[in-house]
C-alpha positions as a Python dict, from the first residue, in 0.01 Angstrom:
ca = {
    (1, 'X'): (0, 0, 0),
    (2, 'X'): (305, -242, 5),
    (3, 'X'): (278, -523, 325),
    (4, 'X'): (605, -653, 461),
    (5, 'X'): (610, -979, 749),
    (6, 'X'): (850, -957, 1022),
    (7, 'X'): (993, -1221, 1211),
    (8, 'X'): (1196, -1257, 1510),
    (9, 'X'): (1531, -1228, 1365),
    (10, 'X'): (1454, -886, 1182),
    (11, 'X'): (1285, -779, 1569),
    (12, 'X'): (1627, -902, 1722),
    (13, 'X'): (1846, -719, 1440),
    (14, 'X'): (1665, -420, 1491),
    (15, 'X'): (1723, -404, 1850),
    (16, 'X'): (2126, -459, 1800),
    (17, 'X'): (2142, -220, 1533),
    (18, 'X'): (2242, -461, 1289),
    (19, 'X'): (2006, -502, 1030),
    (20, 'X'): (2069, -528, 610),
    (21, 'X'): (2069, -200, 411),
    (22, 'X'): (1729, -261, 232),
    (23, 'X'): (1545, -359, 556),
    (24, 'X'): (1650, -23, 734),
    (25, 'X'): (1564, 151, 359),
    (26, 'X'): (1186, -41, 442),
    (27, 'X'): (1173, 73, 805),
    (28, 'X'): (1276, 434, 699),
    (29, 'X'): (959, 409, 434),
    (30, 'X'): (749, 275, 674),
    (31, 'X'): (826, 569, 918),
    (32, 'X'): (704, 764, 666),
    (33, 'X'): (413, 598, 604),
    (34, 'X'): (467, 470, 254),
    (35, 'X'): (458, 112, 326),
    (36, 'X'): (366, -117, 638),
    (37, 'X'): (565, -386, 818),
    (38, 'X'): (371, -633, 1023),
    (39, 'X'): (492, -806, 1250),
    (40, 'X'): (356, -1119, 1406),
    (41, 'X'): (287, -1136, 1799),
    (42, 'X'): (460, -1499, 1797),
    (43, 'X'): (752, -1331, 1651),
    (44, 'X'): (805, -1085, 1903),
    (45, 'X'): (701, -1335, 2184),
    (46, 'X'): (1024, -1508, 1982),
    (47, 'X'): (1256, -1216, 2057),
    (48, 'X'): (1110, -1165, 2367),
    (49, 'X'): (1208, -1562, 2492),
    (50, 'X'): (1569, -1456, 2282),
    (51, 'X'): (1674, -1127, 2521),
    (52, 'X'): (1504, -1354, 2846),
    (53, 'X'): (1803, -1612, 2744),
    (54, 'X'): (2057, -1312, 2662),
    (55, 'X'): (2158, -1466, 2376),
    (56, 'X'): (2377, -1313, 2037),
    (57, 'X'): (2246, -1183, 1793),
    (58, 'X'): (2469, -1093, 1515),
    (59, 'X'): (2739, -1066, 1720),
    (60, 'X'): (2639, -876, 1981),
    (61, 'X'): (2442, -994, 2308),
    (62, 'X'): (2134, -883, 2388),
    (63, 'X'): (2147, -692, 2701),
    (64, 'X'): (1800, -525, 2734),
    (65, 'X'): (1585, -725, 2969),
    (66, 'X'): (1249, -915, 2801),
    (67, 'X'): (1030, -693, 2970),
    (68, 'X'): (1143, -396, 2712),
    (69, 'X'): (1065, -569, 2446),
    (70, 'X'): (683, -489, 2458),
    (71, 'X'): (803, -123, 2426),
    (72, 'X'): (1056, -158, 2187),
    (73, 'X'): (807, -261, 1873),
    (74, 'X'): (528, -53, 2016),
    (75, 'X'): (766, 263, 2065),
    (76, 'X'): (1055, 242, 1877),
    (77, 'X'): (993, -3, 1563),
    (78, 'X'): (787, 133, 1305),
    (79, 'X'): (563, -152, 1256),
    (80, 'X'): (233, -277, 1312),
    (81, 'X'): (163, -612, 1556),
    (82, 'X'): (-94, -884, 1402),
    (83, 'X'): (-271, -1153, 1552),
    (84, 'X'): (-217, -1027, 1885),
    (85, 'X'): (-217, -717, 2077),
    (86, 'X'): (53, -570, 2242),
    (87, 'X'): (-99, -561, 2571),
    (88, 'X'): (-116, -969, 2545),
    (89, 'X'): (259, -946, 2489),
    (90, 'X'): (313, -737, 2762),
    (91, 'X'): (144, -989, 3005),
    (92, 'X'): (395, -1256, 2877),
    (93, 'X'): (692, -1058, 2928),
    (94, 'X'): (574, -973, 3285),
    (95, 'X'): (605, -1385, 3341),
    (96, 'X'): (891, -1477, 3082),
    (97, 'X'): (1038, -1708, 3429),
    (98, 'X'): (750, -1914, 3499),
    (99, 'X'): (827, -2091, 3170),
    (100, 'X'): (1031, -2275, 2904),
    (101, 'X'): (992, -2250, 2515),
    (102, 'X'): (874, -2585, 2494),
    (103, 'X'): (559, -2504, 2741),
}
C-alpha cells in the first residue's frame, strides 16, 4: 500500500480548507482506505504551536483554539500519527502556555 508524510503545513491547510487538488484527491483515497498518510507527532505539535499563535494560514487565520487540534487529526483527518501517540499530543495541547517554541 502507497505511504504518504505529512507535515505541518498540509495539517494547517487541511484545517482552513485550503489544500491543493491532488492532496484532497490523496485524503479522499485514504478515506477509503486505498492508501495511508502519516503524519508525524512533531508535525502536528507544529500546527498545534501555529493555531496557539493564531496565525494565517493561506490566507485565512486560524481561529480554532490548540486544544482542538488533538481531535482534529484523530477525528476528522484521515491519517495515521507516527512516532507519537495522540494521547502525548493531547497532554501538550493541555499546556501549549507554559511554553515557547524555542523550549
Amino acid at each position: 500500500m502507497e505511504r504518504y508524510t505529512l507535515d505541518a503545513v498540509g495539517v494547517l491547510r487541511y484545517a482552513v480548507g485550503r489544500l491543493p487538488e491532488t492532496v484532497v484527491e490523496l485524503f479522499e483515497r485514504a478515506a477509503a482506505g486505498d492508501c495511508v498518510i502519516q503524519v508525524p507527532a512533531i508535525a502536528v505539535i507544529e500546527a498545534l504551536y501555529k493555531f496557539d499563535k493564531r496565525d494565517t494560514v493561506a490566507g485565512v487565520e486560524l481561529t480554532r483554539p490548540a486544544t482542538d487540534v488533538p481531535d482534529l487529526v484523530a477525528r476528522e483527518m484521515p491519517v495515521t500519527v507516527v512516532e507519537h501517540g495522540i494521547e502525548d499530543i493531547r497532554v501538550l495541547a493541555g499546556i501549549i502556555d507554559a511554553y515557547t517554541i524555542h523550549e
